[in-house]
PDB file of N, CA, C and O in Angstrom:
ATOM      1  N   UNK A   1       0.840  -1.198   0.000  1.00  0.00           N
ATOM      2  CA  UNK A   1       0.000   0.000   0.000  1.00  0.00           C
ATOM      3  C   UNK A   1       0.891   1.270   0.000  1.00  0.00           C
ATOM      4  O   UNK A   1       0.430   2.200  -0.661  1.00  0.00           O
ATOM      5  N   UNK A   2       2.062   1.482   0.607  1.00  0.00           N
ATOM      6  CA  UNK A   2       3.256   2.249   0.971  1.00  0.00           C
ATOM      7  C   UNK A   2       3.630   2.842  -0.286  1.00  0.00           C
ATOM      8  O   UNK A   2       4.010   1.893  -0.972  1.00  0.00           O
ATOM      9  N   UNK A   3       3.725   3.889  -0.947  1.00  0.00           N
ATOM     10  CA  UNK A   3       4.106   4.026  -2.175  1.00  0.00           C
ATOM     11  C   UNK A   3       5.390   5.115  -2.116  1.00  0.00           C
ATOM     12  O   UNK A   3       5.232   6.236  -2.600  1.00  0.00           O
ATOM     13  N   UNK A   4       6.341   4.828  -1.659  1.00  0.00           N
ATOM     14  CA  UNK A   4       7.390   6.026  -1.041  1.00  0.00           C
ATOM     15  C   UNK A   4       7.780   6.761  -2.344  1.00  0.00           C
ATOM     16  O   UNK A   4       8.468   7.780  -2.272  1.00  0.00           O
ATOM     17  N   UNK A   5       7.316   6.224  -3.658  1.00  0.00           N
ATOM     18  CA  UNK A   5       7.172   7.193  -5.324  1.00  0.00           C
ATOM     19  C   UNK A   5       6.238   8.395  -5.000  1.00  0.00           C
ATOM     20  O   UNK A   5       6.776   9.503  -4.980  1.00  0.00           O
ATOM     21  N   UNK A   6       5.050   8.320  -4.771  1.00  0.00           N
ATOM     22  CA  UNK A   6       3.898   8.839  -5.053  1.00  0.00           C
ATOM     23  C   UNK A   6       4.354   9.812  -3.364  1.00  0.00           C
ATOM     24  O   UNK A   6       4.488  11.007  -3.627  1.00  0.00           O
ATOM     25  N   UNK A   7       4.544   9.562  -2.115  1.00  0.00           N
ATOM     26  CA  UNK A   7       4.865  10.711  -1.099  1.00  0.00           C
ATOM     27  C   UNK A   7       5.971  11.497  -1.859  1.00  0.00           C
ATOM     28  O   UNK A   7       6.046  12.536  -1.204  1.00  0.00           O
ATOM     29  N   UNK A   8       6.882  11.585  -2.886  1.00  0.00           N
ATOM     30  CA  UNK A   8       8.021  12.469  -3.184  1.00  0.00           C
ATOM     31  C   UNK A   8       7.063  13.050  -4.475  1.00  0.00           C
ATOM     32  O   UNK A   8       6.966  14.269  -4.622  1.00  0.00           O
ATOM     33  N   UNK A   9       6.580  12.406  -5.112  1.00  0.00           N
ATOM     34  CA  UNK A   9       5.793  13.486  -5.950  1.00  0.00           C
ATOM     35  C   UNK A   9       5.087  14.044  -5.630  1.00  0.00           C
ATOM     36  O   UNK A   9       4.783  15.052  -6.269  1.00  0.00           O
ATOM     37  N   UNK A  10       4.187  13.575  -4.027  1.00  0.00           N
ATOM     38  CA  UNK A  10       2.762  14.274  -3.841  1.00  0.00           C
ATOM     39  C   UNK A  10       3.642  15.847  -3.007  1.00  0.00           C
ATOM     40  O   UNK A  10       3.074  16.935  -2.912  1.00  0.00           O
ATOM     41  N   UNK A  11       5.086  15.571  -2.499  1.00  0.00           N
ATOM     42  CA  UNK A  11       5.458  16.831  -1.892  1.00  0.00           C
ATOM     43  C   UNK A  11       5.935  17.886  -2.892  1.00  0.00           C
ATOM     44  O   UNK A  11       5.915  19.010  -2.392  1.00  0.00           O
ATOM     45  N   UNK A  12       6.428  17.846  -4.372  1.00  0.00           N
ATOM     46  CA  UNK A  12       6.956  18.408  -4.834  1.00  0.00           C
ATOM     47  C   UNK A  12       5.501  18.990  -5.087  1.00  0.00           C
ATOM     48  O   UNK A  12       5.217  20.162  -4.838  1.00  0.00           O
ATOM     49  N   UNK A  13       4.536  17.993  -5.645  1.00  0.00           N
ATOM     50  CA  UNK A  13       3.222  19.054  -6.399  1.00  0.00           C
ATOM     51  C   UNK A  13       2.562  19.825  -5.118  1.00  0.00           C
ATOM     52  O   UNK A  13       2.058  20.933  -5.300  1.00  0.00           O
ATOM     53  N   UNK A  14       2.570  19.303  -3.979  1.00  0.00           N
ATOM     54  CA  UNK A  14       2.398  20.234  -2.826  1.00  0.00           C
ATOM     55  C   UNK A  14       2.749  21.598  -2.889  1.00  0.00           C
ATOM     56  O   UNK A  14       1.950  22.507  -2.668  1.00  0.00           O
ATOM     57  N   UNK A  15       4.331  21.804  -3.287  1.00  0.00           N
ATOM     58  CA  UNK A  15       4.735  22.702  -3.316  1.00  0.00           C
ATOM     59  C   UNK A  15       4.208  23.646  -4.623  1.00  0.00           C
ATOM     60  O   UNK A  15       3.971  24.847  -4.752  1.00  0.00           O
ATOM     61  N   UNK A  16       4.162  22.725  -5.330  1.00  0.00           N
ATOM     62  CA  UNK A  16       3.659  23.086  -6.693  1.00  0.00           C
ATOM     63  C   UNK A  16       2.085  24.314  -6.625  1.00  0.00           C
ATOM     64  O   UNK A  16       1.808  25.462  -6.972  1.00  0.00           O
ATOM     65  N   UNK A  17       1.493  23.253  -6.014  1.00  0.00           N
ATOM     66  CA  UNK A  17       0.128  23.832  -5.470  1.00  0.00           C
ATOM     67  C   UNK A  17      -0.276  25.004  -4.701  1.00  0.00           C
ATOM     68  O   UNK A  17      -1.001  25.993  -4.807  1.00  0.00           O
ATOM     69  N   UNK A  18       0.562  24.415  -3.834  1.00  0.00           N
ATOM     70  CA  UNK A  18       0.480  25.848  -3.014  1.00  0.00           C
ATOM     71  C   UNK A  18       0.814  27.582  -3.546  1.00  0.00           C
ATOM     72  O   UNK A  18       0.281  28.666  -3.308  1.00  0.00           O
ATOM     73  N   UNK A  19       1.941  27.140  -4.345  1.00  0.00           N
ATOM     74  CA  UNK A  19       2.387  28.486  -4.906  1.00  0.00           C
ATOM     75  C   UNK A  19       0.987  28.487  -6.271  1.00  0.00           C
ATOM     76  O   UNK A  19       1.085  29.473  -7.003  1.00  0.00           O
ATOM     77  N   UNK A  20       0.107  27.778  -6.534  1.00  0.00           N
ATOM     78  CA  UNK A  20      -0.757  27.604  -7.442  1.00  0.00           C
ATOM     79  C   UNK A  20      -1.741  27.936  -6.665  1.00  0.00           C
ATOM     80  O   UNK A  20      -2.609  28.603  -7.229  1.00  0.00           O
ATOM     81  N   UNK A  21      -1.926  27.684  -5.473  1.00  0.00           N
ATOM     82  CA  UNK A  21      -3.543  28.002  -4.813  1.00  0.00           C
ATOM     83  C   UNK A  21      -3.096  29.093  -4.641  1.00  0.00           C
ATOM     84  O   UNK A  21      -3.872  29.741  -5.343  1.00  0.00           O
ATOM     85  N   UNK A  22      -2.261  29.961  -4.135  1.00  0.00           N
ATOM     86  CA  UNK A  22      -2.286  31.567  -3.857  1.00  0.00           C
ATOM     87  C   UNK A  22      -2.961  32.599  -5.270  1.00  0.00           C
ATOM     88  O   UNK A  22      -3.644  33.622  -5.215  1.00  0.00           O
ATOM     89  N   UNK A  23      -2.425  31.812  -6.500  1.00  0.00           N
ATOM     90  CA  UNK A  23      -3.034  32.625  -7.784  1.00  0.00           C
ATOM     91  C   UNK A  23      -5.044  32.289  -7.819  1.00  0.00           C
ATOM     92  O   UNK A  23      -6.058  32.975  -7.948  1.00  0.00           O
ATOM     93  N   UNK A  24      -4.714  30.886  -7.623  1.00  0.00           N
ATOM     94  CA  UNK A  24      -6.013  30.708  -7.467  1.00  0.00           C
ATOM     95  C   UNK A  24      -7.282  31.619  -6.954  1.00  0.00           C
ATOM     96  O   UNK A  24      -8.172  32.398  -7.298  1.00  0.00           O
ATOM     97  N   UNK A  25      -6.630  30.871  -5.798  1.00  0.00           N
ATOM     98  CA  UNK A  25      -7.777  31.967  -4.573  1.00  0.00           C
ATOM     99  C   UNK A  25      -7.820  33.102  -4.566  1.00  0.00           C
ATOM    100  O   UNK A  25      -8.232  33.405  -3.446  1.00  0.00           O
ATOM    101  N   UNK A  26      -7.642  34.006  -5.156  1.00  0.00           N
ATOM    102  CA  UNK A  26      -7.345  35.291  -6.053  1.00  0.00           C
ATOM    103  C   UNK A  26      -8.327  35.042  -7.012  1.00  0.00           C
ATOM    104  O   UNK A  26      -9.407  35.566  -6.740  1.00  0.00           O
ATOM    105  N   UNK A  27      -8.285  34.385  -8.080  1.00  0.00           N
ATOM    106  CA  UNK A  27      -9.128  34.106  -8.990  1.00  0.00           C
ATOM    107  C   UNK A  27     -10.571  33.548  -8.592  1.00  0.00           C
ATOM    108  O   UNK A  27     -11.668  33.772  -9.104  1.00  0.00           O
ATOM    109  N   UNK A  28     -10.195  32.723  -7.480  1.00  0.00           N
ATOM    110  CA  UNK A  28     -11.624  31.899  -7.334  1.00  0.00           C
ATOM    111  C   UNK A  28     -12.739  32.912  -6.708  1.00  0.00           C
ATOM    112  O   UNK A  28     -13.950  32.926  -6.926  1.00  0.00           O
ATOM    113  N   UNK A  29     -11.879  33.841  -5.778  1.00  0.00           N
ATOM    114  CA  UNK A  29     -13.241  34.912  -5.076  1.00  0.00           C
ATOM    115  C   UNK A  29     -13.642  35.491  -6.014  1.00  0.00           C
ATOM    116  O   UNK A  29     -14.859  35.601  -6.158  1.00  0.00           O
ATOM    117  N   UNK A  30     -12.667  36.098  -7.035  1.00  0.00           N
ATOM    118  CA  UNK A  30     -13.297  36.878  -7.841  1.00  0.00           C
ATOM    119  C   UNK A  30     -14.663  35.904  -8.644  1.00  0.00           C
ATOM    120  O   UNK A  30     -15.872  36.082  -8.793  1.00  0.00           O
ATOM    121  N   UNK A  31     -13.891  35.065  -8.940  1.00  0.00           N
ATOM    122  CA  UNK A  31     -14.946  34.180  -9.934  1.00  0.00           C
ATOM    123  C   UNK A  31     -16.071  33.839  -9.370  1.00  0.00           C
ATOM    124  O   UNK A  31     -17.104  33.956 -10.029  1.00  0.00           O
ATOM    125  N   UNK A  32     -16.120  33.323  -7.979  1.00  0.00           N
ATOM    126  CA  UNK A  32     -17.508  33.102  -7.179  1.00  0.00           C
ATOM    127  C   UNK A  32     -18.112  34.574  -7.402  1.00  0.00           C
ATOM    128  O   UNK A  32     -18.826  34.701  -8.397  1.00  0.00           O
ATOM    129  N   UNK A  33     -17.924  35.605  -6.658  1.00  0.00           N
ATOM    130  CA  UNK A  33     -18.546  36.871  -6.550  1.00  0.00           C
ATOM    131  C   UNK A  33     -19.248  36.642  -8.090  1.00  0.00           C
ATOM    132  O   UNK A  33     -20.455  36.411  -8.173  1.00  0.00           O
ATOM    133  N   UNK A  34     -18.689  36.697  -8.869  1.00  0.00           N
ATOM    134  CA  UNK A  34     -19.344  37.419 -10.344  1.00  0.00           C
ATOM    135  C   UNK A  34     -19.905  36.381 -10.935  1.00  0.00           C
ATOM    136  O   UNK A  34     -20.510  36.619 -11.980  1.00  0.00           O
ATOM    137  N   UNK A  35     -19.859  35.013 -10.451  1.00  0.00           N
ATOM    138  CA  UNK A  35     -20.781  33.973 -11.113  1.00  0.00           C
ATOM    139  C   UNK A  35     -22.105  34.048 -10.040  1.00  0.00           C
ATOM    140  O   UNK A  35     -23.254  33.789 -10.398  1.00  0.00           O
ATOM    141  N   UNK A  36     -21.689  34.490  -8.526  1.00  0.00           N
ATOM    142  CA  UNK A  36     -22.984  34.374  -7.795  1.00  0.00           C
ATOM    143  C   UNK A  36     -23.980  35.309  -8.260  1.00  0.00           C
ATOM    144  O   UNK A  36     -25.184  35.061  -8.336  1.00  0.00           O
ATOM    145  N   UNK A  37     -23.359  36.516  -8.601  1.00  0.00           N
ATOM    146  CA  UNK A  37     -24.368  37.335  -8.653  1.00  0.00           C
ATOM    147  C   UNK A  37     -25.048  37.383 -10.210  1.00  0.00           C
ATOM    148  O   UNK A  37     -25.999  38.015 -10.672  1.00  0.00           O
ATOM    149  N   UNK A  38     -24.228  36.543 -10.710  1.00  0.00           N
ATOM    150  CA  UNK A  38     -24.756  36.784 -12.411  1.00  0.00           C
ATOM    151  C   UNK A  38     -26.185  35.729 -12.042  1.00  0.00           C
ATOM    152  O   UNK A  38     -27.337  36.114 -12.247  1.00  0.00           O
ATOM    153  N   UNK A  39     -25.905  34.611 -11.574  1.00  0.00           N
ATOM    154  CA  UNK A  39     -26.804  33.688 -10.440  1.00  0.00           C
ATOM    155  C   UNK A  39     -28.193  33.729 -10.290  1.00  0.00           C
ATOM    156  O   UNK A  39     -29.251  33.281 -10.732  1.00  0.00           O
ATOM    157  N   UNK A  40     -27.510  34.756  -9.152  1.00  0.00           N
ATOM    158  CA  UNK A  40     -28.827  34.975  -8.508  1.00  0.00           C
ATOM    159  C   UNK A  40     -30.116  36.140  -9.258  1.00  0.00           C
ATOM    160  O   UNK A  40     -31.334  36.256  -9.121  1.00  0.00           O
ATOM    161  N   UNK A  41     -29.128  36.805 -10.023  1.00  0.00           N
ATOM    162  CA  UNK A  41     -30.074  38.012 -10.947  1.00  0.00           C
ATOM    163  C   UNK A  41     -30.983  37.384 -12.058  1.00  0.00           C
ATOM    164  O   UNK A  41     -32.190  37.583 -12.195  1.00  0.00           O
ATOM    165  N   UNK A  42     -30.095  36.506 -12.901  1.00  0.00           N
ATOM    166  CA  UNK A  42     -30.630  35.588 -13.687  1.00  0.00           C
ATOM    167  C   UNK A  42     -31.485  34.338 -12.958  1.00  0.00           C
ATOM    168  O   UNK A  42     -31.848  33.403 -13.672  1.00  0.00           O
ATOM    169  N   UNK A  43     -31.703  34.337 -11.964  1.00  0.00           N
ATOM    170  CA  UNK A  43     -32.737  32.788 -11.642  1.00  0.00           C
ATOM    171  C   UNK A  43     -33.925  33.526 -10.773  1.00  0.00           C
ATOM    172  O   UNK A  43     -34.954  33.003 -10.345  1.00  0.00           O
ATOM    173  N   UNK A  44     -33.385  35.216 -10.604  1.00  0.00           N
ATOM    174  CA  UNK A  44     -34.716  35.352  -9.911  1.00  0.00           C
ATOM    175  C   UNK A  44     -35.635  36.181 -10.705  1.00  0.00           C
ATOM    176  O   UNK A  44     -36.794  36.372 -10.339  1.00  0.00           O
ATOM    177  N   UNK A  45     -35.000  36.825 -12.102  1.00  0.00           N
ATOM    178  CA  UNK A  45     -35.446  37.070 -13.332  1.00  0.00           C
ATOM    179  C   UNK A  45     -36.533  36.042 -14.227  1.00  0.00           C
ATOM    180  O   UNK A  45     -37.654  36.135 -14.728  1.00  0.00           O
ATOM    181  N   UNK A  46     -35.638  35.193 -14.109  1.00  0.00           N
ATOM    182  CA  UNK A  46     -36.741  33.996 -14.716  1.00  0.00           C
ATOM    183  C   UNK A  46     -37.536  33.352 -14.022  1.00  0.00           C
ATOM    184  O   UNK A  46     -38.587  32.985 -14.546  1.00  0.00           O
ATOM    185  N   UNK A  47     -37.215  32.981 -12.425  1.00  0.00           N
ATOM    186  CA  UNK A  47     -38.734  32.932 -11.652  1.00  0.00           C
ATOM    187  C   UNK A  47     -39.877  33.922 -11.825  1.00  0.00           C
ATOM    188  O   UNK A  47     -41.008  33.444 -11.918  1.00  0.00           O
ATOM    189  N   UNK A  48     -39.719  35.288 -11.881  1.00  0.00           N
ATOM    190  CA  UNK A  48     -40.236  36.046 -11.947  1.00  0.00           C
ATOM    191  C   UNK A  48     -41.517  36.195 -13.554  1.00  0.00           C
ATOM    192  O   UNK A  48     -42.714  36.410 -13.741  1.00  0.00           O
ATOM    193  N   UNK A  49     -40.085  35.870 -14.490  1.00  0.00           N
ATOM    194  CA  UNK A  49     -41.207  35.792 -15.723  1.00  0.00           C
ATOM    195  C   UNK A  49     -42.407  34.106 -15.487  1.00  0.00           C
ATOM    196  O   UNK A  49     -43.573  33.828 -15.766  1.00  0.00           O
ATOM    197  N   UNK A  50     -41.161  33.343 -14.792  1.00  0.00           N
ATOM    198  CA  UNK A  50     -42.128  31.847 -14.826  1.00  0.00           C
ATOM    199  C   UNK A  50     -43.567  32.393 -14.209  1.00  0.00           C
ATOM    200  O   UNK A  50     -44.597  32.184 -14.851  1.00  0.00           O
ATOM    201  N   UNK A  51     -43.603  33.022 -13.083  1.00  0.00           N
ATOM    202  CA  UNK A  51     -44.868  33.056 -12.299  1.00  0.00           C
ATOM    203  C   UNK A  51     -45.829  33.813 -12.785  1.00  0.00           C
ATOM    204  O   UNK A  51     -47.044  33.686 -12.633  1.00  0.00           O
ATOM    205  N   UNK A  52     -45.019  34.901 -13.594  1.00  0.00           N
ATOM    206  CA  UNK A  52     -45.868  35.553 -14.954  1.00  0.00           C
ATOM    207  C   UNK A  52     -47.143  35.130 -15.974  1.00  0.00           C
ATOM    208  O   UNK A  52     -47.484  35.888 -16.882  1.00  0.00           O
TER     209      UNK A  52
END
């Protein structure tokens, strides 16, 4: 089960990642914010016409 390959790659992409999640999470708030609200404008737009 021990794969002492896969712990030396999983630390390098660790490192990898991490310096990758900092760009990320930068990107991702932005991207939540502006997908939530595109979201919520658009689904309560079209409830609105549905009940119409």
């Amino acid at each position: 089960m021990w794969n002492p390959n896969a712990v030396i790659v999983d630390k390098k992409m660790q490192k990898k990642m991490k310096k990758a999640h900092k760009k990320m999470h930068k990107h991702q708030k932005h991207h939540k914010y502006h997908k939530h609200g595109k979201h919520s404008s658009s689904s309560s737009s079209s409830s609105s016409s549905d009940s119409d």
